[in-house]
C-alpha positions as CSV (number, residue, x, y, z in Angstrom):
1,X,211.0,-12.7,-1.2
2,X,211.6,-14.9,-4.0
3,X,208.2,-15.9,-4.6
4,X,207.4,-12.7,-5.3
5,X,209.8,-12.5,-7.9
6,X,207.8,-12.7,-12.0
7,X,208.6,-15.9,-13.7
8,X,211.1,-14.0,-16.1
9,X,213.9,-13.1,-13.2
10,X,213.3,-16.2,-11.6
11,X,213.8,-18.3,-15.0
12,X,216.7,-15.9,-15.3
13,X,218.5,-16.6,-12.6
14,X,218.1,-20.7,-13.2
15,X,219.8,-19.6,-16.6
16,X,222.4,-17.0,-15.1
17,X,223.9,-20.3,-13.1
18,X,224.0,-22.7,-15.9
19,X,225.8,-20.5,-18.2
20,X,228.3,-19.2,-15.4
21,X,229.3,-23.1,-15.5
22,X,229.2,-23.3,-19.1
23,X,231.6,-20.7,-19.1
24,X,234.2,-21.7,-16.7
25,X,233.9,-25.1,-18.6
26,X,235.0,-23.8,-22.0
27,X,237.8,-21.4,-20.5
28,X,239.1,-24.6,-19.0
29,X,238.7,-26.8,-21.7
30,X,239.4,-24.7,-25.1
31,X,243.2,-25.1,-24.9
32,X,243.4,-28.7,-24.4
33,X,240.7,-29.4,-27.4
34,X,243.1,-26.6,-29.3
35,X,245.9,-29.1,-28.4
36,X,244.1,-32.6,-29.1
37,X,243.0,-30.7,-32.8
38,X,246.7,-30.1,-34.1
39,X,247.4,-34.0,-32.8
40,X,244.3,-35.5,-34.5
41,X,245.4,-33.2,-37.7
42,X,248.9,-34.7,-37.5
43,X,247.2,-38.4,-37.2
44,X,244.9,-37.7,-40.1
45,X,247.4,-35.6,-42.7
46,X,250.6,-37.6,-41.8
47,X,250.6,-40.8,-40.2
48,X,247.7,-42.4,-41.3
49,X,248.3,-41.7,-44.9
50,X,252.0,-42.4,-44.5
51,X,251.3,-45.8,-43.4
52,X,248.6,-46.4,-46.6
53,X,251.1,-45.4,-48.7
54,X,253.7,-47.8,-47.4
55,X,251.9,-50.7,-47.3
56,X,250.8,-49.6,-50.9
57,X,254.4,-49.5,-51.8
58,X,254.9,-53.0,-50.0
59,X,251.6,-54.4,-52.2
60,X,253.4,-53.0,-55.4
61,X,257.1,-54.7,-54.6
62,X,255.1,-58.4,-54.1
63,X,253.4,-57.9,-57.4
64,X,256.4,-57.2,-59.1
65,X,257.7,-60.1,-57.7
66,X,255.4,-62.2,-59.3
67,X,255.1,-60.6,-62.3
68,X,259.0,-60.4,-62.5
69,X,259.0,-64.4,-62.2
70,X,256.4,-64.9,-64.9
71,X,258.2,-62.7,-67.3
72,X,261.6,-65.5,-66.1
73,X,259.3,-68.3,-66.7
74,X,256.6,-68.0,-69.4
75,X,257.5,-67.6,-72.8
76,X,255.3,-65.0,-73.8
77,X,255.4,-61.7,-76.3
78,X,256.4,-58.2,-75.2
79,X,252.3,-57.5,-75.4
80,X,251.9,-59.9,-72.8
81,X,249.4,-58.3,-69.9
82,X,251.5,-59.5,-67.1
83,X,255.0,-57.5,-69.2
84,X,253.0,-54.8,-69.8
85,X,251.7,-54.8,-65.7
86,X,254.9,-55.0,-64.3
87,X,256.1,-52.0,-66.7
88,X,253.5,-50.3,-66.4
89,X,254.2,-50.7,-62.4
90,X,257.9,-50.3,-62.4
91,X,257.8,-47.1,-64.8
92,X,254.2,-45.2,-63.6
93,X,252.9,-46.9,-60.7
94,X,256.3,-46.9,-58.1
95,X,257.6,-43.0,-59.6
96,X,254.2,-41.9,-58.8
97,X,253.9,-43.4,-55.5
98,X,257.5,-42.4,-54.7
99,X,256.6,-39.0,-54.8
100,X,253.2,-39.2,-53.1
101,X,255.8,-40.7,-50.3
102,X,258.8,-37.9,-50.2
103,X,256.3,-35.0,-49.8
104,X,254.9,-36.9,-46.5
105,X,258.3,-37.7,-45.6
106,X,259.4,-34.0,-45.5
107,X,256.9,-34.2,-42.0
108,X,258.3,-37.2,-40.3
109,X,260.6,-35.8,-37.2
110,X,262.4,-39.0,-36.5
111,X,264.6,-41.4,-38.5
112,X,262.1,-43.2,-40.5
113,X,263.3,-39.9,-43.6
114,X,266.6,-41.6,-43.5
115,X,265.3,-45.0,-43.7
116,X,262.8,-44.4,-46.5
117,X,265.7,-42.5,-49.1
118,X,267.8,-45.7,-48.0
119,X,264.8,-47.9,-48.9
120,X,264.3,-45.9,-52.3
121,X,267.8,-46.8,-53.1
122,X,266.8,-50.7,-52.4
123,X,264.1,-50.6,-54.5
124,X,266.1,-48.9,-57.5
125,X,268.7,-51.7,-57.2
126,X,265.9,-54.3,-57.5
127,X,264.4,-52.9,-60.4
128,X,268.0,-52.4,-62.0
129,X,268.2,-56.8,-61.5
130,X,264.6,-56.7,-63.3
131,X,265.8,-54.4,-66.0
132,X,268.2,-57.1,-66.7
133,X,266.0,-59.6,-66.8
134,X,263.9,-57.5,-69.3
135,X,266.5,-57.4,-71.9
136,X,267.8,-60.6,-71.6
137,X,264.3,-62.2,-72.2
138,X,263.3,-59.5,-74.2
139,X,261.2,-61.3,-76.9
140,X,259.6,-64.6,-77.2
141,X,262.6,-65.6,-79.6
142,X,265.1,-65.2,-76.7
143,X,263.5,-67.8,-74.6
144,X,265.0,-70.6,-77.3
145,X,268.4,-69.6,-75.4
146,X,269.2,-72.1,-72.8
147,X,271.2,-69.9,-71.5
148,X,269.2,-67.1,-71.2
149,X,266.1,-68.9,-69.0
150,X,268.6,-70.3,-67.1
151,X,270.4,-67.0,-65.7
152,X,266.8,-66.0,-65.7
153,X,265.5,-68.7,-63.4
154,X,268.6,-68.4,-61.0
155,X,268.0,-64.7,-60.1
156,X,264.2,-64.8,-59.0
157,X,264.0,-67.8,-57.9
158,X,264.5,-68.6,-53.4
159,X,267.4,-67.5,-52.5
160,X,268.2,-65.7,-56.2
161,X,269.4,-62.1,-56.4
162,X,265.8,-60.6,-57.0
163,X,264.3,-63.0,-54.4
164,X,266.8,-62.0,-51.8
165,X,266.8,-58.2,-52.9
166,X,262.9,-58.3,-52.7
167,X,262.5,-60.0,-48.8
168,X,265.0,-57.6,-48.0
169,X,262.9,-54.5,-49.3
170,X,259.5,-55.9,-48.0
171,X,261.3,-56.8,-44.1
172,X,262.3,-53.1,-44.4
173,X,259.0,-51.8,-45.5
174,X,257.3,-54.3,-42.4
175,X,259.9,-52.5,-39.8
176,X,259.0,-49.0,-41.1
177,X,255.4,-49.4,-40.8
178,X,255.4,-50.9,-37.3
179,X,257.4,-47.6,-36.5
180,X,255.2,-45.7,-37.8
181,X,251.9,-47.4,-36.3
182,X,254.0,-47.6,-32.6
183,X,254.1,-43.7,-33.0
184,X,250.6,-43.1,-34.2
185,X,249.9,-45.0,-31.1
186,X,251.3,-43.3,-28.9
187,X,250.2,-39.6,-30.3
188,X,247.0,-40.9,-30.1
189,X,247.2,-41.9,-26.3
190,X,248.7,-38.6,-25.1
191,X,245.8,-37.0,-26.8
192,X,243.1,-39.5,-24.9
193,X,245.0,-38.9,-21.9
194,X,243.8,-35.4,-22.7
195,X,240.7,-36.1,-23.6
196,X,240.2,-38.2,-20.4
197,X,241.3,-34.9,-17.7
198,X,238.6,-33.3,-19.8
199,X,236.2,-36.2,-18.8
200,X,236.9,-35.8,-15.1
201,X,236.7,-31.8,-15.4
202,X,233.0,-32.0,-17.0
203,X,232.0,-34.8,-14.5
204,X,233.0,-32.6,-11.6
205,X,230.9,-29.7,-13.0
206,X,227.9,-31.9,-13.5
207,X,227.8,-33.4,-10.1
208,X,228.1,-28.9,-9.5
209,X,225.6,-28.6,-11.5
210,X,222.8,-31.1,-10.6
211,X,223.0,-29.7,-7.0
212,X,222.6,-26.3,-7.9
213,X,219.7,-27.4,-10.4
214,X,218.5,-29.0,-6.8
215,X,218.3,-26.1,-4.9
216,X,216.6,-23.8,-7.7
217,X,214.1,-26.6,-8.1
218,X,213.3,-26.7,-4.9
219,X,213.1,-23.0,-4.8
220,X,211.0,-22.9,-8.1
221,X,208.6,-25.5,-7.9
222,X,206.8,-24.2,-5.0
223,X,206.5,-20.8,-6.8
224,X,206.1,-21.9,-11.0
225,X,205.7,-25.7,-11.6
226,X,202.7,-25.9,-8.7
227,X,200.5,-23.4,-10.1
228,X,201.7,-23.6,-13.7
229,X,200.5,-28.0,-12.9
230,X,197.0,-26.7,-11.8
231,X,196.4,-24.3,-14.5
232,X,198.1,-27.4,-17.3
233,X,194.9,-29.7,-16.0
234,X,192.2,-26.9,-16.0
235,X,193.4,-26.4,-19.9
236,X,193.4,-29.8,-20.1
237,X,189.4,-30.3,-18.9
238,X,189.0,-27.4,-21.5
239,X,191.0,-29.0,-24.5
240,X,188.4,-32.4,-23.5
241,X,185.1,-29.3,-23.5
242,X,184.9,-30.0,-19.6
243,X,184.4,-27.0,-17.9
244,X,186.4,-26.3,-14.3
245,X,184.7,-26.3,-11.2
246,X,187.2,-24.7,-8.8
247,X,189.9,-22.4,-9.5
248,X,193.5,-21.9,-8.3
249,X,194.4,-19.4,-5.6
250,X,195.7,-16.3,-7.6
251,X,199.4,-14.6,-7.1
252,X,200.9,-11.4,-7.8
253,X,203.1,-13.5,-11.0
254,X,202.0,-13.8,-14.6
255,X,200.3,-17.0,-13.5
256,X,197.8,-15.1,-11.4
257,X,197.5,-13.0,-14.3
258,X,196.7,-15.4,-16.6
259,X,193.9,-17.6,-14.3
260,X,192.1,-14.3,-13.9
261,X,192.2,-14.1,-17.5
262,X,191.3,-18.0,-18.0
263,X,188.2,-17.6,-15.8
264,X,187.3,-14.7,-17.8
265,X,187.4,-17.0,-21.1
266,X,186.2,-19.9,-19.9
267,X,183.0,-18.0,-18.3
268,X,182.5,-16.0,-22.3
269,X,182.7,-20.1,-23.5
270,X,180.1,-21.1,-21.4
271,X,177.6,-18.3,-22.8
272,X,178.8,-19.4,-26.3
273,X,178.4,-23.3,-25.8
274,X,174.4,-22.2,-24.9
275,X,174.3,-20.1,-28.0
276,X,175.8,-23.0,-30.3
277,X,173.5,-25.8,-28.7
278,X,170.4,-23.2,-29.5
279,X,171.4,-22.7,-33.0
280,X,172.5,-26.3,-33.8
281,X,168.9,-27.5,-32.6
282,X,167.4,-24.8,-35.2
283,X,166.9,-21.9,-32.9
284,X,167.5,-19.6,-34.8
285,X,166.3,-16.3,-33.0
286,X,168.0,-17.3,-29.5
287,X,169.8,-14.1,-27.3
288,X,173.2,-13.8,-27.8
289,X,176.1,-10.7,-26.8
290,X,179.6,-10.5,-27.7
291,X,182.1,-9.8,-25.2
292,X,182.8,-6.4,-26.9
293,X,183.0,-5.1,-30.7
294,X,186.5,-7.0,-31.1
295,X,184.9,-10.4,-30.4
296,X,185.5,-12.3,-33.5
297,X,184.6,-15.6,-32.1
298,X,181.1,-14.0,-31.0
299,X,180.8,-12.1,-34.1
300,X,181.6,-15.0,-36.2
301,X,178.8,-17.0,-34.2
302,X,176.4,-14.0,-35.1
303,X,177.2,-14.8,-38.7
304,X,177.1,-18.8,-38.8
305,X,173.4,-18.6,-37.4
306,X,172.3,-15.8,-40.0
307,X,174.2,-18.2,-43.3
308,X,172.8,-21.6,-41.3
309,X,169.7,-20.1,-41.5
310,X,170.0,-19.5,-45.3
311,X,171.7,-22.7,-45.8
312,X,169.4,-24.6,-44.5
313,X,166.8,-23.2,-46.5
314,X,168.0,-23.8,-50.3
315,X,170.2,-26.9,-48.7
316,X,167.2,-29.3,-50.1
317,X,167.5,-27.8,-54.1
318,X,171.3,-27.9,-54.0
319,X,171.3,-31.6,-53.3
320,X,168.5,-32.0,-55.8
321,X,171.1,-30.7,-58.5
322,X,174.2,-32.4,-57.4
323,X,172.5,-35.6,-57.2
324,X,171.6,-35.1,-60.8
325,X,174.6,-33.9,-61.9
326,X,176.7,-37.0,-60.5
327,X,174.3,-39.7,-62.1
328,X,174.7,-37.9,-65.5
329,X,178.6,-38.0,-64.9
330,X,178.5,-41.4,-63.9
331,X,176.8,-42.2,-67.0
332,X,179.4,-40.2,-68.9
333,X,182.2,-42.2,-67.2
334,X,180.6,-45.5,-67.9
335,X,180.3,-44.8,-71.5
336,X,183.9,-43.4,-72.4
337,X,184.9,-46.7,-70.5
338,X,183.0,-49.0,-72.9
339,X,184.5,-46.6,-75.8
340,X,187.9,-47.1,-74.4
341,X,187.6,-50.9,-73.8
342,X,186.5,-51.6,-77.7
343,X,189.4,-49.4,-78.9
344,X,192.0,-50.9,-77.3
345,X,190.4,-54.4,-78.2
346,X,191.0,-52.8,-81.8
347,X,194.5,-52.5,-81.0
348,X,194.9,-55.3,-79.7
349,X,193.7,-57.4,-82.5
350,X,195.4,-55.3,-84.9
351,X,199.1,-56.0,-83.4
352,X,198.3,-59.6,-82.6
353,X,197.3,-59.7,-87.0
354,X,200.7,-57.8,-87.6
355,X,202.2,-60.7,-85.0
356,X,201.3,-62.9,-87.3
357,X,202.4,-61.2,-90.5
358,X,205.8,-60.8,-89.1
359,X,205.9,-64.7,-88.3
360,X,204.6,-65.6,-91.6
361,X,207.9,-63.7,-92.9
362,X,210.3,-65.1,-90.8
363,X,212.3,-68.3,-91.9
364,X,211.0,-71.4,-91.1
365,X,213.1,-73.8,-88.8
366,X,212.4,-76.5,-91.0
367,X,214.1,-74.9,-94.1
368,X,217.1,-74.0,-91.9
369,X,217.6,-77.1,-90.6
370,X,217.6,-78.7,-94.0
371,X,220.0,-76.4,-95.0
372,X,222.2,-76.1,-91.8
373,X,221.9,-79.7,-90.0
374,X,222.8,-78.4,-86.1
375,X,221.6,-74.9,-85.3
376,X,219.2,-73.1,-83.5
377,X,217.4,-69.7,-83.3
378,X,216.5,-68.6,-80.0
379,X,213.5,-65.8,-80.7
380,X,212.2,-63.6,-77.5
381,X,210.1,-60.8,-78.3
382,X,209.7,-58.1,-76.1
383,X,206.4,-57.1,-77.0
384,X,203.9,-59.1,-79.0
385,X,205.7,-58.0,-82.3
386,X,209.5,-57.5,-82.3
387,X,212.2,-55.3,-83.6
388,X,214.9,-58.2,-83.7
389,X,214.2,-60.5,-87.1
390,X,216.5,-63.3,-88.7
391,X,216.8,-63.4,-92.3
392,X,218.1,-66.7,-94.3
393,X,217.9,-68.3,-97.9
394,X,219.4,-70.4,-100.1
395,X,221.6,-69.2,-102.9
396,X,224.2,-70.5,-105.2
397,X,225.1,-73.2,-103.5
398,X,225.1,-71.2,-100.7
399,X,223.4,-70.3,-97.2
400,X,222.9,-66.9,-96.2
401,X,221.3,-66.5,-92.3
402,X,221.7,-62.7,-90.6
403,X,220.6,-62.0,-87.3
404,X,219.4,-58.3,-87.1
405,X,218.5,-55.9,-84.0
406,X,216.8,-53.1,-85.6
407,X,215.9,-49.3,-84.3
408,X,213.6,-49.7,-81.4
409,X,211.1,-52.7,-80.3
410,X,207.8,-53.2,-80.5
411,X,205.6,-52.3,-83.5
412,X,208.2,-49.5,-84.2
413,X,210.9,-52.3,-84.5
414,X,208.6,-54.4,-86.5
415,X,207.7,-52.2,-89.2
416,X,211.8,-51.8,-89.6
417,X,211.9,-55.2,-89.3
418,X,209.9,-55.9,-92.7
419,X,212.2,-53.2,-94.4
420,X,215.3,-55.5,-93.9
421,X,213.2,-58.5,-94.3
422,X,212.2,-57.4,-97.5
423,X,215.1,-55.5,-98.5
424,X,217.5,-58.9,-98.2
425,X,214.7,-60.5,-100.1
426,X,215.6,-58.1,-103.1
427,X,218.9,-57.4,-102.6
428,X,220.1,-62.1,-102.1
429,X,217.2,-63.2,-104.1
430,X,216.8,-61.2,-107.0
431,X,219.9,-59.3,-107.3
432,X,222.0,-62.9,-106.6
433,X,224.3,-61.3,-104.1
434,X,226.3,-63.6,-101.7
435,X,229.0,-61.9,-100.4
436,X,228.0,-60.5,-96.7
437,X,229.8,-57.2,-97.1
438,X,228.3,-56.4,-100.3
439,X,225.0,-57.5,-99.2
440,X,225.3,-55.3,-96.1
441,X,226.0,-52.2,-98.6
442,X,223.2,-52.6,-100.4
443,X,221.2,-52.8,-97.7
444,X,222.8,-49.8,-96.4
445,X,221.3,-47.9,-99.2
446,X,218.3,-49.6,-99.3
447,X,217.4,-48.6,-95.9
448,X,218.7,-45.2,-96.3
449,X,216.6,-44.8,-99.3
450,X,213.6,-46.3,-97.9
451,X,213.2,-44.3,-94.6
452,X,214.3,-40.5,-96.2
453,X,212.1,-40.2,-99.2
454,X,210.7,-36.4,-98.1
455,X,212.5,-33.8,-99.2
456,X,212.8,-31.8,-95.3
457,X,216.5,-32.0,-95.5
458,X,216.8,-33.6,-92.1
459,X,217.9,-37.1,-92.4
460,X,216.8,-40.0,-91.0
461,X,219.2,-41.9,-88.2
462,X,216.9,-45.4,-87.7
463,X,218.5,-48.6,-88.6
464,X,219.7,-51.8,-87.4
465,X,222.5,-53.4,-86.2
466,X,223.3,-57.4,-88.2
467,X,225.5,-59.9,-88.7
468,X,225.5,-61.7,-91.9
469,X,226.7,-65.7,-92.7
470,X,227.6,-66.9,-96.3
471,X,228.1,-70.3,-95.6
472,X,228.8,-72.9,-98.8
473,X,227.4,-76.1,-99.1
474,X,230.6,-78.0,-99.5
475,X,234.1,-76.9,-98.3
476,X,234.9,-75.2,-94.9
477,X,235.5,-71.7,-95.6
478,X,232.5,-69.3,-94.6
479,X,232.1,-65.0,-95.2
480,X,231.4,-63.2,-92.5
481,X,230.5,-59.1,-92.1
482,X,228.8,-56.9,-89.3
483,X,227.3,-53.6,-89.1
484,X,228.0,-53.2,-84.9
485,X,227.5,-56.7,-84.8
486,X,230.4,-59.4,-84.3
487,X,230.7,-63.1,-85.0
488,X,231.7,-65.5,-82.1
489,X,233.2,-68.9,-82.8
490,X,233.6,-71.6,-80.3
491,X,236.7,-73.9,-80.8
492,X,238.0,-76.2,-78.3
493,X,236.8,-74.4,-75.4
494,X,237.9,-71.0,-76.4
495,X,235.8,-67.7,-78.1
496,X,237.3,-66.5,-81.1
497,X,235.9,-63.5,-81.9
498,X,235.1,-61.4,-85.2
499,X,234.4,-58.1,-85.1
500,X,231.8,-55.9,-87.5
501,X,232.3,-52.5,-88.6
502,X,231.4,-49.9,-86.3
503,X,228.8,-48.6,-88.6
504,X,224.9,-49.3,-88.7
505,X,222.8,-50.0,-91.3
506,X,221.4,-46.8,-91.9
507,X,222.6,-42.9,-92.1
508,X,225.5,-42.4,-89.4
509,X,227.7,-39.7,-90.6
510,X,228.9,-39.6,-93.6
511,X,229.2,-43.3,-93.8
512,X,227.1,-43.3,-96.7
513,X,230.0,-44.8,-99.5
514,X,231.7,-46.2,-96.9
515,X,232.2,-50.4,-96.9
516,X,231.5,-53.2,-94.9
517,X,234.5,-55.7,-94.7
518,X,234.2,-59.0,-95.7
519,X,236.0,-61.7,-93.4
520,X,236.8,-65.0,-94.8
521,X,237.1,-67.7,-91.3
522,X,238.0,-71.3,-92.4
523,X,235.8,-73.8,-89.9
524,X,236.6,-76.7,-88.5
525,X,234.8,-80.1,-87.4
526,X,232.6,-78.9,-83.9
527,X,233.4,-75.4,-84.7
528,X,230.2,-73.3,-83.3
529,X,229.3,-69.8,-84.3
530,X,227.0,-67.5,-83.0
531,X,225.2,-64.3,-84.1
532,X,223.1,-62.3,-82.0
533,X,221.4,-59.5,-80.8
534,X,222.2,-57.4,-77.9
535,X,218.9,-58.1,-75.6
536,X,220.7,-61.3,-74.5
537,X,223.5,-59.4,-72.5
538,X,222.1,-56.5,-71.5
539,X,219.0,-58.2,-69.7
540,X,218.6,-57.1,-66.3
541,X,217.8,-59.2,-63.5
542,X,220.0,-61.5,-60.9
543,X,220.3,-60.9,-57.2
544,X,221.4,-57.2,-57.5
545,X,218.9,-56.4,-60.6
546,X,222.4,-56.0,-62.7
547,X,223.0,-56.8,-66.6
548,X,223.8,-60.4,-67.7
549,X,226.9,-58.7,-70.0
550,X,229.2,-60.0,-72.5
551,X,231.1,-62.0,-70.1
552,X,228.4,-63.9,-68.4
553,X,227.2,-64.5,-72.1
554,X,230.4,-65.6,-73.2
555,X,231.3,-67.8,-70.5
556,X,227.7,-69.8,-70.9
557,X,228.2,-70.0,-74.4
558,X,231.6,-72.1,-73.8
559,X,229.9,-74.2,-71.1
560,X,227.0,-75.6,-73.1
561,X,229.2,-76.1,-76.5
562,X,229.4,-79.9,-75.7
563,X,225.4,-80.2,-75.8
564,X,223.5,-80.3,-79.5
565,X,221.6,-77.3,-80.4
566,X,218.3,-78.3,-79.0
567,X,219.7,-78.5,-75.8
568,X,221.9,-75.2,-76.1
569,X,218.2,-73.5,-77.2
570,X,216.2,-74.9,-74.3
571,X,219.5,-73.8,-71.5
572,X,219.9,-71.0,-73.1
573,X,216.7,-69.8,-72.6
574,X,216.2,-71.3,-68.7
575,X,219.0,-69.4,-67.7
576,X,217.5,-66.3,-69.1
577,X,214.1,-66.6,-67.3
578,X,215.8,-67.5,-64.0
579,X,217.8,-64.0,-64.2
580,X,215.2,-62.2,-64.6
581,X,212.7,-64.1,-61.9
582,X,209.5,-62.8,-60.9
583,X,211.1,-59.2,-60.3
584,X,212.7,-58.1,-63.7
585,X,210.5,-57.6,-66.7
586,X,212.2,-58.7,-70.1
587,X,213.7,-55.0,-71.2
588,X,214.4,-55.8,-75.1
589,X,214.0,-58.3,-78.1
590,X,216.3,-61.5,-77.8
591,X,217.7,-63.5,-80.3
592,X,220.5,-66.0,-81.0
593,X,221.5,-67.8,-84.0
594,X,224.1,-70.4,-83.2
595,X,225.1,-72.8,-86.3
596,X,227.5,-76.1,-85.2
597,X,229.9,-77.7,-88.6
């Protein structure tokens, strides 16, 4: 009887017994996951981020510790970072994290709510001790008092009122969180134990399951996988163009149905493979019927032989023309590539000539080295030309050397490059100005004026960033002004840094009769200064394709300060080629000036 049943109620029933067990599975199942859902919620909103928080707490009462003993020990200004840390933590950080900890507090069900308003009370004491610590070393002036540094000393140091109050406060913070983890544990084992009855239950209903799945396989193979295998290779043969030479015994089922209609099919295929083979060996007049009006596939084969026919008859003049037509465009091609090749030749030629005129305005190292015995100029281009230039001349009794960046690189940059170039040349050499902040106004103006001639109203905004040097010939007190640019000075191991104005040269705002400031540094013996442009730092490159920054720069700077200024060139230069490796390309114009006294 059931192999007389069609495929649908048969399939049906396989899927009537699955989803019967499926069912009985979630009935059983849905409250304990209900259950295991409010623990895990209870684990995730409350414990785990009550524990976070009090080991954050215990992290902030050790720093304090240490910042409270080198506010007892080191003789430093109320500005000091470490004062202002442990402020910063005592007044923001712990009131903050206090509060984070009451409102998850209000959940705990045991003692530990108790423990931690007891433990807030600990912690207000301690910081009470530091408070007095605060005020009695509340400057640097109050450190002169013996008596101060010693009352100091004796409270945070082992077995001081601040050491003892803190030990206590951390061993309480320790006990706390192990109570907390010990019941985090064991929520989380009750809800495995869960978790684990529902591991047996679905076990038990698989081994169900796969012996019912037995017994309708058994039942179903005979009746749908058997034929449904026969009739799989038979497609197969046809998918491969072999045609079948015996057929399966037919049933009453959709199968049966559908190798009655496959024969049908394959025996209309047959017909059409002899009509194909006729037409593809240029018979083009050979017998062929559809299977009815609705054959498309025979109709469609009616077609193909009438447009092969045609095809093949004006096939030979279309391949006349396109052969004709692709030698003429190959032609075409090969000549807009020759025209394409000389122009940017052209190009070429013409930047490499403007290479040269910018070089030929540059200082020579010669007349900066008779001027300034130990310096050097590190000079990378981007591009063949650059948008980074360095300016210097001789002037009463004077040296003036700027290190500009200007608007863009490349031949943009260059072409603003010969604007300052030449507009320092006026403004030093003709006009006789030495002082850097007035030279840095004028030029200001100069460039202002120089790039906004039209009368469209909309203002120009390119520029340059520079630093400018006024050093004397005798005496040890130099000038120094920026526009964006600062000054760094190298003394005894340590950067001392001058900052420009945070205004370009160029149209920013309405910066326009706005100053430059003049600094006045006095030098000493194996001072070194630098001025610079920003492609140093921000070169890419490294193992993580990152920025070399400021710091990196900084921190080289101090480490080569011992070598002379050929040396510093040649390292500086090294290390910049070995961040950027074969991977980065360089991403802007370098340069560094670096003058030793």
């Amino acid at each position: 009887m059931f192999s007389h049943f069609s495929i649908g109620r048969k399939i049906s029933l396989g899927f009537a017994v699955v989803i019967l067990a499926t069912i009985v599975a979630f009935y059983i199942t849905n409250d304990t996951f209900v259950e295991s859902r409010k623990i895990n919620e209870e684990i995730t909103n409350n414990h785990n981020p009550s524990i976070a928080k009090l080991e954050e707490l215990k992290l902030l009462i050790v720093r304090s510790k240490m910042l409270i003993n080198n506010w007892a020990y080191q003789a430093t200004p109320a500005e000091f970072e470490d004062k202002v840390d442990l402020n910063d933590l005592t007044y923001t950080e712990y009131p903050q994290l206090k509060i984070e900890l009451e409102k998850l507090a209000e959940s705990w069900q045991d003692s530990s709510g108790t423990e931690i308003t007891g433990l807030f009370s600990s912690i207000e004491e301690l910081w009470g001790l530091h408070d007095f610590i605060k005020m009695t070393l509340s400057g640097i002036e109050s450190y002169n008092e013996p008596t101060n540094t010693i009352l100091a000393a004796s409270m945070v140091e082992q077995a001081g009122d601040i050491d003892v109050q803190t030990d206590y406060i951390i061993q309480e913070l320790n006990n706390l969180i192990d109570h907390k983890k010990e019941k985090t544990k064991e929520i989380t084992e009750e809800m495995l134990g869960k978790f684990q009855g529902i591991q047996t239950l679905i076990q038990n209903l698989g081994w169900a399951l796969a012996i019912a799945g037995i017994l309708i396989a058994f039942l179903t193979t005979r009746t749908i996988v058997s034929p449904v295998r026969k009739l799989r290779l038979i497609l197969l043969d046809l998918s491969k163009g072999i045609f079948p030479k015996s057929w399966i015994d037919t049933g009453g089922d959709e199968i049966g149905e559908m190798a009655n209609a496959l024969e049908t099919v394959v025996a209309g295929l047959r017909r059409t493979k002899d009509f194909a083979i006729a037409v593809g060996s240029g018979t083009y007049n050979s017998d062929y019927d559809p299977l009815s009006d609705q054959d498309e596939l025979g109709q469609s084969l009616l077609l193909m032989r009438k447009n092969l026919k045609e095809y093949a008859e004006d096939m030979e003049e279309k391949v006349r023309e396109r052969t004709a037509e692709v030698v003429r465009q190959k032609e075409e091609i090969e000549k807009q590539s020759e025209q394409i090749a000389e122009l940017y030749e052209q190009v070429k030629d013409s930047i490499l000539y403007a290479k040269r005129i910018q070089e030929a305005i540059l200082p020579s190292k010669e007349d900066i080295d008779n001027a300034l015995k130990n310096s050097l100029v590190l000079f990378r281009p981007k591009d063949i030309v650059s948008g980074d230039f360095y300016w210097f001349s001789e002037k009463q009794d004077r040296a003036i050397i700027a290190a500009a960046d200007c608007t863009g690189h490349g031949v943009p940059g260059a072409l603003m490059s010969m604007i300052g170039s030449s507009l320092l040349n006026e403004i030093v050499n003709e006009k006789g100005m030495t002082s850097p902040a007035d030279i840095l106004y004028a030029l200001k103006h100069g460039v202002i004026s120089a790039l906004n001639k039209q009368s469209s109203g909309e203002q120009t905004k390119d520029g340059m960033d520079i630093a400018i040097l006024s050093i004397p010939k005798t005496g040890n007190k130099i000038e120094f002004a920026g526009a964006n640019n600062p000054l760094w000075m190298i003394r005894n191991g340590e950067i001392l840094e001058t900052r420009g104005d945070r205004q370009p040269v160029g149209f920013f705002g309405d910066n326009l009769n706005t100053p430059y400031t003049n600094h006045e540094l006095e030098v000493q013996k194996n001072d070194t200064i630098y001025i610079f442009s920003d492609g140093y730092a921000d070169q890419f490159g490294g193992p993580n394709g990152k920025k070399f920054k400021y710091s990196q720069f900084k921190k080289l700077l101090v480490e080569v300060t011992d070598k002379s200024m050929s040396e510093q060139k040649e390292i500086l230069n090294d290390r910049i080629e070995d961040w950027m490796g074969d991977e980065e390309e360089q991403i802007d114009d370098i340069l560094v000036v670096g003058i030793r006294f």
